[in-house]
C-alpha positions as protocol buffer text, in pm:
chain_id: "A"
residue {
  index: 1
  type: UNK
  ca { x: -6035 y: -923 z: -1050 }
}
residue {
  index: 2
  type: UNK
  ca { x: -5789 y: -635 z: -976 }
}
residue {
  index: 3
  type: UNK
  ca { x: -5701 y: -376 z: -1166 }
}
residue {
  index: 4
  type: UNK
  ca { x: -5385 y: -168 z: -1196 }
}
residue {
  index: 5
  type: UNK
  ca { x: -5370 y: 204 z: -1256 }
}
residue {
  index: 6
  type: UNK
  ca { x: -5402 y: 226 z: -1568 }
}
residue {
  index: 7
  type: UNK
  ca { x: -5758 y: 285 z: -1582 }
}
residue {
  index: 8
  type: UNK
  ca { x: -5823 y: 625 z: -1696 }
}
residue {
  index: 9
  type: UNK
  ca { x: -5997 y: 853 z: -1415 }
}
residue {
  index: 10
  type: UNK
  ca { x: -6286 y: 880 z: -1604 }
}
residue {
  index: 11
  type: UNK
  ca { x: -6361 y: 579 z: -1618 }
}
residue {
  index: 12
  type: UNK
  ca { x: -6465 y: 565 z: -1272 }
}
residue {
  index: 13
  type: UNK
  ca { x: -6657 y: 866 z: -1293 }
}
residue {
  index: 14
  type: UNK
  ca { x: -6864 y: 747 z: -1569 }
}
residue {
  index: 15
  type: UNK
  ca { x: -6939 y: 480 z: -1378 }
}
residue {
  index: 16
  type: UNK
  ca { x: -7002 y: 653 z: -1045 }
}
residue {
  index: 17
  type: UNK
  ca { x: -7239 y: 879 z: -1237 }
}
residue {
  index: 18
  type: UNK
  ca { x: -7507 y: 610 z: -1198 }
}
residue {
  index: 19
  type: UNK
  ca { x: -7702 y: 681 z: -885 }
}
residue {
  index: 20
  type: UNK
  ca { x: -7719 y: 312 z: -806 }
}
residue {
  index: 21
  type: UNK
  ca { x: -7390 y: 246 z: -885 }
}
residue {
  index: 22
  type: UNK
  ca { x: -7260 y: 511 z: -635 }
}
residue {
  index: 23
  type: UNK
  ca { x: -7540 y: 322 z: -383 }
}
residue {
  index: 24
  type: UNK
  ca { x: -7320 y: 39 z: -407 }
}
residue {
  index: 25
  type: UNK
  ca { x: -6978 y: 166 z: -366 }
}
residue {
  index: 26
  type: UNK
  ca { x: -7170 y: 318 z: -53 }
}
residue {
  index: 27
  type: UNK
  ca { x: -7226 y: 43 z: 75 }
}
residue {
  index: 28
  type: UNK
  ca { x: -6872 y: -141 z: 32 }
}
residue {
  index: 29
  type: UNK
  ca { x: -6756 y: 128 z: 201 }
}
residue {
  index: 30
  type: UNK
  ca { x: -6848 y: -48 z: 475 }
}
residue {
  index: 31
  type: UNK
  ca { x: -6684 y: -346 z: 367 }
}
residue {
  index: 32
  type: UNK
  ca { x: -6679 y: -662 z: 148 }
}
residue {
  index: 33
  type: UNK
  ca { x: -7034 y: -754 z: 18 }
}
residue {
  index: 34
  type: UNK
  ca { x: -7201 y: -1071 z: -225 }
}
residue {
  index: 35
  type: UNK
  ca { x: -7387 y: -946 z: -458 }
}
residue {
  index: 36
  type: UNK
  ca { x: -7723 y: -1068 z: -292 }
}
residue {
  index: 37
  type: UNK
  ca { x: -7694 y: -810 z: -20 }
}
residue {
  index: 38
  type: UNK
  ca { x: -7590 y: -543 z: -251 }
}
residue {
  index: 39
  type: UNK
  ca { x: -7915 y: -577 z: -406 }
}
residue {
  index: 40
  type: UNK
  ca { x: -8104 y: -550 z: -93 }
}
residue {
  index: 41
  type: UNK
  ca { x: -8266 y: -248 z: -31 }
}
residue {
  index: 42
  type: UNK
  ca { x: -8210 y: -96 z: -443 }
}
residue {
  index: 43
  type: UNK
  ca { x: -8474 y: -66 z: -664 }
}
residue {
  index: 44
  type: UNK
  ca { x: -8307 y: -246 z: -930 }
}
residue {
  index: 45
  type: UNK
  ca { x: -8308 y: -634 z: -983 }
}
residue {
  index: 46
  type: UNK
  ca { x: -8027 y: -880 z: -876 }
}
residue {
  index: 47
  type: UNK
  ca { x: -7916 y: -945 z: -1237 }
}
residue {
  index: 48
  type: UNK
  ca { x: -7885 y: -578 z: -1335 }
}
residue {
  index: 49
  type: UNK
  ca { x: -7714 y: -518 z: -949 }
}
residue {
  index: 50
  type: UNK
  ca { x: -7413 y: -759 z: -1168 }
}
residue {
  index: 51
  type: UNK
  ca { x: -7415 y: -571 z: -1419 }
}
residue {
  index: 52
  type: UNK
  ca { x: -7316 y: -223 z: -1248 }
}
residue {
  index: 53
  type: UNK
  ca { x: -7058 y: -453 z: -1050 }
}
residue {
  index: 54
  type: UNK
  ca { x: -6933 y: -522 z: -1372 }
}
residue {
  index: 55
  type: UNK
  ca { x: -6911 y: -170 z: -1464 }
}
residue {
  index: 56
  type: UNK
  ca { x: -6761 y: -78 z: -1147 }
}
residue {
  index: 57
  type: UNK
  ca { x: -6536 y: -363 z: -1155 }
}
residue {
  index: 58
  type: UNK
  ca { x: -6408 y: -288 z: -1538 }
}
residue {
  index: 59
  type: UNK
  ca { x: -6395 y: 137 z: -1397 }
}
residue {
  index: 60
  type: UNK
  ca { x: -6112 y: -38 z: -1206 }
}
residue {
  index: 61
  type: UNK
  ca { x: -6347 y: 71 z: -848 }
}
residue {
  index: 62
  type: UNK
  ca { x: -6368 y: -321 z: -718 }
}
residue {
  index: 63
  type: UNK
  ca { x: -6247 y: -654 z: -683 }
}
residue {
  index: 64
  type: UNK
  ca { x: -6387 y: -965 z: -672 }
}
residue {
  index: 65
  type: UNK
  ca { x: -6301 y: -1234 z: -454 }
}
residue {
  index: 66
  type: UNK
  ca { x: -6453 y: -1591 z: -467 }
}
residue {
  index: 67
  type: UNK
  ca { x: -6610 y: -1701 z: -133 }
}
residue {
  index: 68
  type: UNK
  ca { x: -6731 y: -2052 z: -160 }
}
residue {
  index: 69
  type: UNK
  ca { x: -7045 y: -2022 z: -397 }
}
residue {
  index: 70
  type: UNK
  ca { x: -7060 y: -1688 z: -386 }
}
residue {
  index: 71
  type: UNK
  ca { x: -6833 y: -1421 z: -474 }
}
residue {
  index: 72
  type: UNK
  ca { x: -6754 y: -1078 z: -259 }
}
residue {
  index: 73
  type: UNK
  ca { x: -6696 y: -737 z: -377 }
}
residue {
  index: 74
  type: UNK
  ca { x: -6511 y: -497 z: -197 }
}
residue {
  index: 75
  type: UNK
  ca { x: -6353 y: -155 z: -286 }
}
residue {
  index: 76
  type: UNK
  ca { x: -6029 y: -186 z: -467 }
}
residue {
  index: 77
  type: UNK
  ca { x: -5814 y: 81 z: -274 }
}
residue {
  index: 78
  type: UNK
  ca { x: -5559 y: 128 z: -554 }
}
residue {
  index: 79
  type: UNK
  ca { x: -5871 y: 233 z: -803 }
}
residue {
  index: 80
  type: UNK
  ca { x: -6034 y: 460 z: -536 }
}
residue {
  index: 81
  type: UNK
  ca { x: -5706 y: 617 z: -464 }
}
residue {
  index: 82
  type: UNK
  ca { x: -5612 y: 697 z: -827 }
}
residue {
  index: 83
  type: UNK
  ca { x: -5963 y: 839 z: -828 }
}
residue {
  index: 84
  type: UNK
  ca { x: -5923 y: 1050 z: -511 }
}
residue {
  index: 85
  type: UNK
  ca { x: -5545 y: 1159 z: -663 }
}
residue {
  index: 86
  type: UNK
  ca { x: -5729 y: 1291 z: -972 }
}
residue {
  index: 87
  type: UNK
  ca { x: -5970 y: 1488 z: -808 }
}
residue {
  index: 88
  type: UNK
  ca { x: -5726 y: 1645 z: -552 }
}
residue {
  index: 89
  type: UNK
  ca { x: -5530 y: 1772 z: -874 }
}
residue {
  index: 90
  type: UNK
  ca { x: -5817 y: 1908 z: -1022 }
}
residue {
  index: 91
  type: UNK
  ca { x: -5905 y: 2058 z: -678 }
}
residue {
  index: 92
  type: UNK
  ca { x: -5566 y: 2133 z: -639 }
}
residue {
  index: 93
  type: UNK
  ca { x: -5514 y: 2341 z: -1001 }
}
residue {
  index: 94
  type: UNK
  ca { x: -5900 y: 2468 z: -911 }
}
residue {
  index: 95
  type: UNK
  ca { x: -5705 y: 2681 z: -602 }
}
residue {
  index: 96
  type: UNK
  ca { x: -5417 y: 2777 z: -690 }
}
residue {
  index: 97
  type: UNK
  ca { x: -5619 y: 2946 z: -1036 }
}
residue {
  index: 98
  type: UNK
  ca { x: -5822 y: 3115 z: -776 }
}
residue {
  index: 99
  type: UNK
  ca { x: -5517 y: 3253 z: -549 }
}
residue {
  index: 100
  type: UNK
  ca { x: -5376 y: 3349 z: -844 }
}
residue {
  index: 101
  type: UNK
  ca { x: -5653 y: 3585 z: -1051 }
}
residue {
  index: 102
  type: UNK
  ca { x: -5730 y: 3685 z: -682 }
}
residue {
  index: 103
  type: UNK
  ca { x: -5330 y: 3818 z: -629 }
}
residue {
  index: 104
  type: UNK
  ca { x: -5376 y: 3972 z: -1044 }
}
residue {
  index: 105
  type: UNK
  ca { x: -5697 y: 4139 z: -851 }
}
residue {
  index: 106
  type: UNK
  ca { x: -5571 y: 4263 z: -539 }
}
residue {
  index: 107
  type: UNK
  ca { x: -5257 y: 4381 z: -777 }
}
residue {
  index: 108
  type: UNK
  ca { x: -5479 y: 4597 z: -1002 }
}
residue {
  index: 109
  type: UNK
  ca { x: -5726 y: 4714 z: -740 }
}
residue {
  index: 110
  type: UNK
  ca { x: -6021 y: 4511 z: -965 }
}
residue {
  index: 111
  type: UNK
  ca { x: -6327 y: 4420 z: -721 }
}
């Protein structure tokens, strides 16, 4: 299951405001995982460890690859990177609003 980007941003951040979701797409980062490893070492049960893969996977955050009998999840790079390209905006908008009331400062002698 891949999605394209037309998953709104939040999206993935309500679903990376789970703690053990975010545990998860930790440990993808290290690559491509079935779901009964994911579950190892979380404090949460292997049926609810599918249902945040579902969430992640819906956030547009994974795909899902069948293996055999099992199926692996990995980071989908297109949904992290529409993520990341969000938050450099707002990072982006965050600075240049800062250079600019600090230039309206420095213009007007304010502290």
């Amino acid at each position: 299951m891949t999605y394209g980007t037309s998953i709104p941003p939040g999206e993935a951040l309500t679903a990376l405001a789970d703690p053990t979701r975010r545990a998860i797409v930790e440990k993808l980062a290290r690559g491509a995982l079935p779901v009964g490893e994911l579950a190892d070492g979380l404090t949460v049960s292997r049926p609810a460890v599918s249902q945040h893969l579902k969430v992640l996977s819906d956030a547009g955050l994974l795909t899902v690859t069948p293996h055999g009998t099992r199926r692996l999840y990995r980071l989908a790079p297109e949904g992290v990177a529409q993520l990341r390209r969000y938050l450099d905006r707002l990072w982006d908008d965050a600075l240049s609003n800062f250079a600019a009331e600090a230039e309206r400062r420095a213009a007007s002698k304010e502290p």
